[in-house]
C-alpha positions in Angstrom: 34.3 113.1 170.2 31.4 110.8 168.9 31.0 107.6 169.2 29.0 105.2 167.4 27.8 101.5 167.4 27.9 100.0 164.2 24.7 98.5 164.0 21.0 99.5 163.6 19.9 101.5 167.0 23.4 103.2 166.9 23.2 106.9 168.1 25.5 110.0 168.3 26.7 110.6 172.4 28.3 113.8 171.9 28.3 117.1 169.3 30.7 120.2 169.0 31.7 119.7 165.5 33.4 122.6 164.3 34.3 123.3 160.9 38.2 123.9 160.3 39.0 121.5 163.8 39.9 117.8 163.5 36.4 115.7 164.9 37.4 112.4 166.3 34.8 109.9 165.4 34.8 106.9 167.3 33.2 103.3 166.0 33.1 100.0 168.2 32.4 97.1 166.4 29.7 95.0 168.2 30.4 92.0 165.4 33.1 89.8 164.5 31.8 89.8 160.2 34.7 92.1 159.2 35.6 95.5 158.9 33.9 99.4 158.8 33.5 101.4 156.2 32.9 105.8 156.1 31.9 107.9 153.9 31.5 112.0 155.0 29.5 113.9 152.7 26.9 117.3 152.2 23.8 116.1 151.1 22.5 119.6 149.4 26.2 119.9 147.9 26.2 116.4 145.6 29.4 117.6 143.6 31.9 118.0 146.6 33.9 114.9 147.0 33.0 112.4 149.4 35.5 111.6 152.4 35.8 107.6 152.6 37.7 105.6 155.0 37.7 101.7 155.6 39.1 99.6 158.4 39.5 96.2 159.1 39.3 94.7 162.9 37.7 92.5 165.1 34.9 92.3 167.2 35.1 94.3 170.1 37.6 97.1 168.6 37.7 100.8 168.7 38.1 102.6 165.1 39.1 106.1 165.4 38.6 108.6 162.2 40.2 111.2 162.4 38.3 114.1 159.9 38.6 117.7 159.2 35.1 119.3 158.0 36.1 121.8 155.4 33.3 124.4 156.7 30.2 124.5 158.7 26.6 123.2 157.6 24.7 119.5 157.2 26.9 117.3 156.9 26.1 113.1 156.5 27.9 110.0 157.4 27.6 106.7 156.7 28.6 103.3 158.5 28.5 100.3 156.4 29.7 97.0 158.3 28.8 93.5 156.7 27.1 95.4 154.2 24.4 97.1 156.8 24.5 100.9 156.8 23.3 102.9 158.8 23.1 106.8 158.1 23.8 109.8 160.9 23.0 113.3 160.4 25.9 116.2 161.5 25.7 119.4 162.5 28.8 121.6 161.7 29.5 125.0 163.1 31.3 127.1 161.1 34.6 128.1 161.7 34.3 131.8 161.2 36.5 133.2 159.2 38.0 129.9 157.9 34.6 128.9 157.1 35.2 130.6 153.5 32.7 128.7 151.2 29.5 129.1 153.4 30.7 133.2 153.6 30.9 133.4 149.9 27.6 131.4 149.5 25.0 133.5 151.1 24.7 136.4 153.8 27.0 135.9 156.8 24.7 136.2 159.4 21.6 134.1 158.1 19.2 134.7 154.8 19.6 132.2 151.8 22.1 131.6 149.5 23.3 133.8 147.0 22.0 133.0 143.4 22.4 135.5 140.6 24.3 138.7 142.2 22.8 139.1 145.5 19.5 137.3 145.3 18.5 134.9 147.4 16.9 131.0 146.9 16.1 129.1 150.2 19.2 127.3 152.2 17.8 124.0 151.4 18.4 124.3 147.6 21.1 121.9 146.2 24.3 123.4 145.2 25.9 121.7 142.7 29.6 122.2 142.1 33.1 121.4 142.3 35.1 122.8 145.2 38.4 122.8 146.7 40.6 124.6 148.7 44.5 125.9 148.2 47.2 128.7 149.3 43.9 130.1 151.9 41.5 130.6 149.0 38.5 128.6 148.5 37.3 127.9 144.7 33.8 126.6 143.1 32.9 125.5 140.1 29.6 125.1 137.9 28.7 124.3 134.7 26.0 123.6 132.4 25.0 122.9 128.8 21.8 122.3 127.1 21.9 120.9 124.0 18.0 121.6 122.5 16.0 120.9 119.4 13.0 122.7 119.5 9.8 122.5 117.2 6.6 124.9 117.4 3.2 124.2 115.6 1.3 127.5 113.9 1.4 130.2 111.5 4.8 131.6 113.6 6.3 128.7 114.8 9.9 127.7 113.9 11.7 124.9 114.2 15.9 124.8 115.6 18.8 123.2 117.0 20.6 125.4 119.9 22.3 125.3 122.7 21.9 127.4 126.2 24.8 126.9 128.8 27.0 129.3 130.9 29.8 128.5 133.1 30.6 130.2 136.6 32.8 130.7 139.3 33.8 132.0 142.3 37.1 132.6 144.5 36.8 133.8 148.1 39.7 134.4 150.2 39.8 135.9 154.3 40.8 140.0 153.5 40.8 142.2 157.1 37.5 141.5 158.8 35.6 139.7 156.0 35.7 137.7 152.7 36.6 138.9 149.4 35.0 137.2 146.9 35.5 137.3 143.5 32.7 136.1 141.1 32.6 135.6 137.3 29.6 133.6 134.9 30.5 133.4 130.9 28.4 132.0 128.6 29.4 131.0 124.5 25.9 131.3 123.4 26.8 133.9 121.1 28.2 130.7 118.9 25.9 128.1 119.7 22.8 130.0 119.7 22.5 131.2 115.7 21.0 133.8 114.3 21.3 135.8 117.3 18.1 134.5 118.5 16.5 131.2 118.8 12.3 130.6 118.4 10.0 131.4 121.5 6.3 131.8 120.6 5.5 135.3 122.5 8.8 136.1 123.9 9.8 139.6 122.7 12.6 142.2 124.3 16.3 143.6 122.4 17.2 143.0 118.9 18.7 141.4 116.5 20.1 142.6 113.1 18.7 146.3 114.3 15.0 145.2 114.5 12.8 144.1 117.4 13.3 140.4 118.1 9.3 138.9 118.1 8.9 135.2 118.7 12.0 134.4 119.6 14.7 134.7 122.3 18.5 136.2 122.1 21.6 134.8 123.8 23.2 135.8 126.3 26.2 138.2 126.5 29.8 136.1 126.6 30.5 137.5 129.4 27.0 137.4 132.4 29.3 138.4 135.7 32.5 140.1 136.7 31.9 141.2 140.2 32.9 141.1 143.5 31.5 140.9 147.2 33.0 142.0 150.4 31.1 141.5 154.0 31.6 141.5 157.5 30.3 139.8 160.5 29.4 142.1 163.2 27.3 139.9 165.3 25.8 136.3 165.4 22.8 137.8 163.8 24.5 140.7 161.8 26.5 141.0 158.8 27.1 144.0 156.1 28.2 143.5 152.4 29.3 145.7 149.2 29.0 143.7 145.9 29.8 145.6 142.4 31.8 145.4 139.2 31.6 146.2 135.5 29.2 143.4 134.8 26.5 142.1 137.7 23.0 142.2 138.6 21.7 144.9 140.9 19.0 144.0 143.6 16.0 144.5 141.7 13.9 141.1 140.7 13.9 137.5 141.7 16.9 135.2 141.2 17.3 134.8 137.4 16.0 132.3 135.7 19.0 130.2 134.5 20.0 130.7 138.4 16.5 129.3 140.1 16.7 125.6 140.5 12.8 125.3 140.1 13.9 126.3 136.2 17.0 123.9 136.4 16.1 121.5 133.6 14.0 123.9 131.3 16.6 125.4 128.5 14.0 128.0 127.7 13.9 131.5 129.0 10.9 132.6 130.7 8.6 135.0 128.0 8.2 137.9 131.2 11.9 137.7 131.3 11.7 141.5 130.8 9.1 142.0 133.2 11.0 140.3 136.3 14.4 139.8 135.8 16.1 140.7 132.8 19.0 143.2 134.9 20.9 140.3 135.4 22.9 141.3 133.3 23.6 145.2 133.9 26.9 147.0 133.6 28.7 149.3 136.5 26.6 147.9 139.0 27.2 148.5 142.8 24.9 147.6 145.5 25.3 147.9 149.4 23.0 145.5 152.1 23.0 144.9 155.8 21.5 141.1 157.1 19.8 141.2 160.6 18.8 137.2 161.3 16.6 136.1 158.5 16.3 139.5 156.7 18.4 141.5 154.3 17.9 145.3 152.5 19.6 146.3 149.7 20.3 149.5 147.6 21.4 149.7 144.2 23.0 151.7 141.9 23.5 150.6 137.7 23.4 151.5 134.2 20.0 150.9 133.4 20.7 149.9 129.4 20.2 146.4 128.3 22.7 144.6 126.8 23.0 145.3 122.7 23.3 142.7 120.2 27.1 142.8 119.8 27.5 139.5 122.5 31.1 139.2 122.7 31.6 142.8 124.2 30.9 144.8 127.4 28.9 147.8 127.3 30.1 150.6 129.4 27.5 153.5 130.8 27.2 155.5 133.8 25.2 154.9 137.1 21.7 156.3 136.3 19.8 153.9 137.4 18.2 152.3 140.6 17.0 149.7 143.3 16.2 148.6 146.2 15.1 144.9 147.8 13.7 143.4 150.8 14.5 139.7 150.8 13.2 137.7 153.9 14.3 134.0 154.6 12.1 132.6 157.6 12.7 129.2 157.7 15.4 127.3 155.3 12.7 126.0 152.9 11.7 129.4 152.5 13.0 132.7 150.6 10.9 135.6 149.7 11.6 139.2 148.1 10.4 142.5 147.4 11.7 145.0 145.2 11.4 148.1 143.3 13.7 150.1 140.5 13.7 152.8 138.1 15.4 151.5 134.6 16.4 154.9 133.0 17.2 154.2 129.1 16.0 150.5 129.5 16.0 150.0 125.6 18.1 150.6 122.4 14.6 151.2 120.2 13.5 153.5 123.2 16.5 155.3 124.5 14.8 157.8 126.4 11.9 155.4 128.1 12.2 155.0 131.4 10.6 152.1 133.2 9.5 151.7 137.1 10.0 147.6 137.9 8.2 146.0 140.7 8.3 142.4 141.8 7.6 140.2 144.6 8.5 136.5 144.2 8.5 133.3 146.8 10.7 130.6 146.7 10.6 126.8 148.2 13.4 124.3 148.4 13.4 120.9 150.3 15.4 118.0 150.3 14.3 114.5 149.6 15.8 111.2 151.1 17.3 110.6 147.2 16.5 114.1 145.3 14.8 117.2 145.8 11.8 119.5 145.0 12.1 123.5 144.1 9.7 126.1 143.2 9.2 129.7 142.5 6.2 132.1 142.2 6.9 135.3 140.5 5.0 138.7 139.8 6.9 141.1 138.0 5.0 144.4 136.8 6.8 147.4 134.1 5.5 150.5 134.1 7.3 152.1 131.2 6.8 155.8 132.0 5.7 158.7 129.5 8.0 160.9 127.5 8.3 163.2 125.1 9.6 162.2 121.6 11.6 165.4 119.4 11.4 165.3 115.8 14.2 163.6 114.2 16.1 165.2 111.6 17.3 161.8 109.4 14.9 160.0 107.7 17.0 156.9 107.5 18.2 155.7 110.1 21.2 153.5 110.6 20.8 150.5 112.8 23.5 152.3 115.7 21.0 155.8 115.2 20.2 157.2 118.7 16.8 157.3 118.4 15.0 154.3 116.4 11.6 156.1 116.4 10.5 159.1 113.5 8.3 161.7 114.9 7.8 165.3 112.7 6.7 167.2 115.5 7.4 166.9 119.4 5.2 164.0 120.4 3.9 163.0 123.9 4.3 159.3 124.1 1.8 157.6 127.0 2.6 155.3 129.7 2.5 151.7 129.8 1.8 149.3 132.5 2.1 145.9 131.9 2.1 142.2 134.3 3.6 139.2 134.8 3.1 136.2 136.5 5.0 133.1 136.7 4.6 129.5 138.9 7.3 126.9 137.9 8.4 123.6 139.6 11.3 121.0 139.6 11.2 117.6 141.1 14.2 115.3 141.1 13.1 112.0 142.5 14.9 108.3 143.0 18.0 110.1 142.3 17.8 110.2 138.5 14.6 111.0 137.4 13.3 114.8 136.9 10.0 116.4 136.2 9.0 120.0 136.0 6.9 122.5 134.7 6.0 126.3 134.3 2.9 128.3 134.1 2.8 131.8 132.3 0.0 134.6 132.1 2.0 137.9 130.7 1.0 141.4 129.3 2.4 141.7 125.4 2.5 144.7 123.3 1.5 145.4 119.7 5.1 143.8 118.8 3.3 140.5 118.3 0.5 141.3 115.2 4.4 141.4 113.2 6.9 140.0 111.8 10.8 140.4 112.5 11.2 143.7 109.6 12.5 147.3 109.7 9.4 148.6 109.8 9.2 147.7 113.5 11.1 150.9 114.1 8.2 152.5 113.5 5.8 150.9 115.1 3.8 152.6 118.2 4.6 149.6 121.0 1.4 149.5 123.3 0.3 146.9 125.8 -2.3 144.5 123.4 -2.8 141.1 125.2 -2.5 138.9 127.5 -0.9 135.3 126.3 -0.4 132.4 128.3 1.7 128.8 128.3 2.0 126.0 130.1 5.3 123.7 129.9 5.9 120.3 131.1 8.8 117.9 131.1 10.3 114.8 132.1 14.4 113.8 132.1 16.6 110.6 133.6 20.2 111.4 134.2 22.6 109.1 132.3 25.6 107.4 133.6 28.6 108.9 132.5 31.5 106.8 134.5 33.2 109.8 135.7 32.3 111.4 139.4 32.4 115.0 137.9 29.8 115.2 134.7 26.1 114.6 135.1 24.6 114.1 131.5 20.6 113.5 131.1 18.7 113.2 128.0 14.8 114.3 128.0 12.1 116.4 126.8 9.8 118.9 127.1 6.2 120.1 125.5 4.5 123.4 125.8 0.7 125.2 124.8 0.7 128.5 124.2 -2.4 130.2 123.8 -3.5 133.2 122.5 -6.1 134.9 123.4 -8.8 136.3 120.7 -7.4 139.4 119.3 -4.1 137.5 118.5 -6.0 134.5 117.2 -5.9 135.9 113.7 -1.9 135.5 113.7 -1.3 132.7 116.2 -3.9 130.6 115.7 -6.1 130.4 119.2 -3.4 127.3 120.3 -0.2 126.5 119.3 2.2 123.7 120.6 6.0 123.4 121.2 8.1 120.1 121.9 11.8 120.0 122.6 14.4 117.2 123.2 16.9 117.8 125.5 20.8 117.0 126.2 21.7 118.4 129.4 25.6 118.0 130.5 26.2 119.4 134.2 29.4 119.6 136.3 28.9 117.3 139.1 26.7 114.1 139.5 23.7 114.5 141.3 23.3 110.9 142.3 27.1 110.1 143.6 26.7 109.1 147.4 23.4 108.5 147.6 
């Protein structure tokens, strides 16, 4: 039982909340000015619904709410009487196994929470999403869509009119000793990104109508996730888990960009994509981790092929690849990782490259009284390993031929080793106002002196330069008059710069501004 004076100086006497167990809360009211009002709600969870109650009686009376907390966590409520609130912060236990969210959300027995696959971001990152419960399964929601218009400056900027967004969800239900969860993230980019690529000043990796893509940046696959997770409790400080399925990401890199919410606001991908994170999207992936308290080890297996240019289909492909990742969560503000992978057949125009991945990343989260601030550092380093290319026998190739390279003889193709680093920021402040940015130095390859042209089959890819940007943007969400959508409207501006061997093609600085339409599932603000 608690029990509360409503009126500034009020204080909690007793604790024991337990998540799945009806709390008693108890209010006298010290005035005779009329009624209580409650409201229950998770602060780093904006999009669940708030529990409200209101009460009408005299000075003197006992209120008694009677509330169920749906799991465990940092909960808030708030007293309002004569229009003076006061605000009290609740720790919930959770309620083991019918504490289904927080099991689905992040490692059983401490760590973060889950972001893309089985990375981690700190425990203080928002979640927002819709949630509710029915027939012993727990469901969430999220959404987002980013309406953009983007405009670059310089000999290879372009100008367009796209939209990034994805859609994802995820089921969990109690199954013997655990929770099965089932997990799924589609995307319609393939319609509303055009062209099979939108511009991105440096940004190379995959293809588009069977040539490299250079200066731009292709959608995303239709379908991002179909996966599952299973894991046990042993202990307070113990848990194992199995997470795998046709479509996934292994544990190899940091959260993925659309899934850090220091990127949150920025529509564009990062241009070391495929230097840090790009198996976010891999096929047959399966990956086994135990927990222990604050840290969690992982082993992968998955087929190491990037997704081809036909979005609206699944590519199927053996297990020939992997990984393996230390993530360590110290405190709930803070999430680092380690990890290390060998991507066997990474690319269509290099079907028999092999590349080493290394990354280390560090990620911050903390709540503010009415917002939040998130941010990420990342190193990601590809070592694309040497090989040996045999002649080829057709000297045309189709754009589905095996091999996209012509050699006469057998030819000993070197090594590459090329860096990444990335430091990018989101603040959300007074409830509706946003500001972030992101901070690029990257290793490109030879890619970049061309244009998008057949000939690019041809060309010997070797690392060239090192380009830089810096982004910069500022948003204010909109109201929308219902508690489920959370539109903003803002913008963005970037300077990219090229260093002086690429300043023949580039131009030594070029420039980039984009207007943005963001629509979210959720309202940020509501409750605050």
């Amino acid at each position: 039982m608690m029990v509360f004076g409503a009126e500034p100086g009020a204080r909690v006497e007793a604790d024991g909340l337990v998540a799945g167990r009806e709390a008693a809360i108890v209010v006298r009211l010290r005035d005779g000015r009329a009624g209580l009002e409650a409201a229950i709600d998770m602060p780093s969870m904006p999009g669940m619904a708030v529990a409200r109650y209101s009460f009408a009686a005299p000075a003197g009376e006992v209120v008694r709410i009677g509330h169920t907390f749906p799991h465990g966590g940092a909960f808030r409520l708030r007293l309002t009487v004569s229009g003076r609130t006061e605000e009290f912060a609740l720790r919930v236990r959770g309620g083991n196994e019918n504490d289904l969210m927080m099991a689905a959300m992040g490692p059983a027995a401490g760590g973060g929470w889950y972001a893309s696959g089985t990375s981690q971001v700190p425990r203080e990152t928002p979640q927002l999403m819709t949630n509710w419960d029915g027939h012993g399964w727990n469901v969430m929601l999220h959404g987002v869509g980013m309406l953009t218009h983007i405009n670059q400056t310089g000999p290879r900027g372009r100008d367009k009119i796209f939209a990034a967004n994805w859609l994802m969800g995820m089921a969990s239900h109690k199954v013997g000793p655990g929770v099965l969860t089932l997990r799924s993230m589609v995307t319609l980019e393939p319609l509303t990104v055009t062209g099979k690529r939108y511009p991105l000043l440096f940004q190379t990796g995959e293809t588009a109508n069977g040539v490299p893509i250079v200066n731009g940046q292709h959608p995303h696959d239709f379908v991002m996730e179909l996966a599952a997770a299973y894991q046990v409790k042993l202990s307070a400080r113990t848990s194992v888990s199995l997470y795998g399925g046709p479509r996934g990401d292994p544990a190899l890199g940091p959260p993925a960009f659309p899934h850090r919410m220091s990127a949150s606001e920025n529509p564009l991908a990062v241009i070391s994509h495929h230097h840090q994170d790009s198996t976010h999207i891999s096929g047959n992936v399966v990956t086994g981790g135990v927990t222990y308290g604050p840290v969690t080890w992982e082993v992968s297996g998955f087929h190491g092929r990037e997704p081809d240019e036909k979005r609206w289909g699944m590519e199927s492909g053996g297990i020939d690849s992997v990984s393996t990742r230390l993530t360590v969560s110290p405190t709930a503000r803070w999430t680092g990782q380690f990890s290390i992978g060998r991507i066997n057949n990474r690319e269509t125009t290099h079907p028999i490259r092999d590349t080493l991945r290394t990354t280390a990343s560090l990620g911050y989260a903390r709540k503010l009284r009415r917002g939040h601030w998130a941010s990420t550092l990342v190193w990601g380093r590809n070592h694309d390993l040497a090989f040996t290319q045999l002649p080829s026998l057709n000297p045309v190739l189709p754009v589905d031929s095996e091999f996209k390279h012509i050699v006469s003889v057998p030819t000993r193709i070197p090594g590459q080793k090329y860096n990444s680093y990335l430091a990018e920021s989101t603040l959300r402040f007074k409830s509706r106002n946003w500001v972030w940015g992101r901070v690029e130095n990257t290793d490109k390859d030879t890619l970049l002196l061309f244009e998008e042209a057949p000939f690019l089959l041809l060309v010997d890819e070797q690392r060239y330069a090192r380009v830089q940007l810096v982004t910069a943007g500022y948003s204010r969400e909109l109201r929308s008059g219902v508690s489920w959508l959370s539109p903003s409207l803002g913008g963005q501006v970037t300077w990219f710069r090229a260093p002086e061997r690429l300043a023949p093609v580039f131009g030594v600085n070029s420039f980039g501004a984009q207007v943005i339409l963001r629509v979210r599932l959720g309202a940020w603000f509501r409750g605050e």
